[in-house]
C-alpha positions, 0 to 999 in steps of 0.5 A: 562482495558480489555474493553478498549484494546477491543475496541482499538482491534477493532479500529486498526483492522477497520483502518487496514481493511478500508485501506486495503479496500481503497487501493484494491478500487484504482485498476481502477485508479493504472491501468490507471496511469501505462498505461499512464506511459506506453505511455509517456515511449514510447513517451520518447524513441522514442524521445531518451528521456530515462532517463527523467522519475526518481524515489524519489532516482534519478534513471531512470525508462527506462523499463516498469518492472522497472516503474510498480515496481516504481508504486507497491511501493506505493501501497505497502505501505498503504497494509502494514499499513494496514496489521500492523493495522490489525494485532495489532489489532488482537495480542490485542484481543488475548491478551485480550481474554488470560488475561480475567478471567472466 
């Protein structure tokens, strides 16, 4: 029993660790996709356009704090995950390493 909650252990905390990774990985491209938000904000406002770009829950994205922030959120998300993996994969080792018998 305690073998197999070892290797779960280390499973969770791979995946969480690998997603962590992956998402710290995608800095250059989370970089290039806010500058060209930037511009296009730009273009719309000189356009008189502001209230085109929207979030998932309809609100417009009219300054750059709120874009940047709107950008963040997804990021967000997989660091969480992968903060959640990594952390029941540790809470399953401690708990193996308590449980185990000498």
């Amino acid at each position: 029993m305690a073998t197999s909650l070892e290797l779960y252990s280390a499973v969770l905390s791979f995946l969480g660790g690998a997603l962590l990774s992956f998402d710290a990985l995608r800095a250059r491209r989370r970089i290039r996709a806010e500058s060209g938000a930037k511009a296009l904000l730009k273009i719309l406002k000189a356009h008189n356009a502001d209230s085109v770009l929207t979030d998932n829950a309809g609100r417009a994205l009219n300054s750059e704090t709120e874009l940047q922030l709107w950008l963040a959120a997804h990021s967000t998300k997989w660091a969480w995950l992968g903060f959640l993996l990594m952390t029941a994969g540790f809470v399953l080792q401690i708990v193996v390493a308590l449980t185990k018998t000498p």
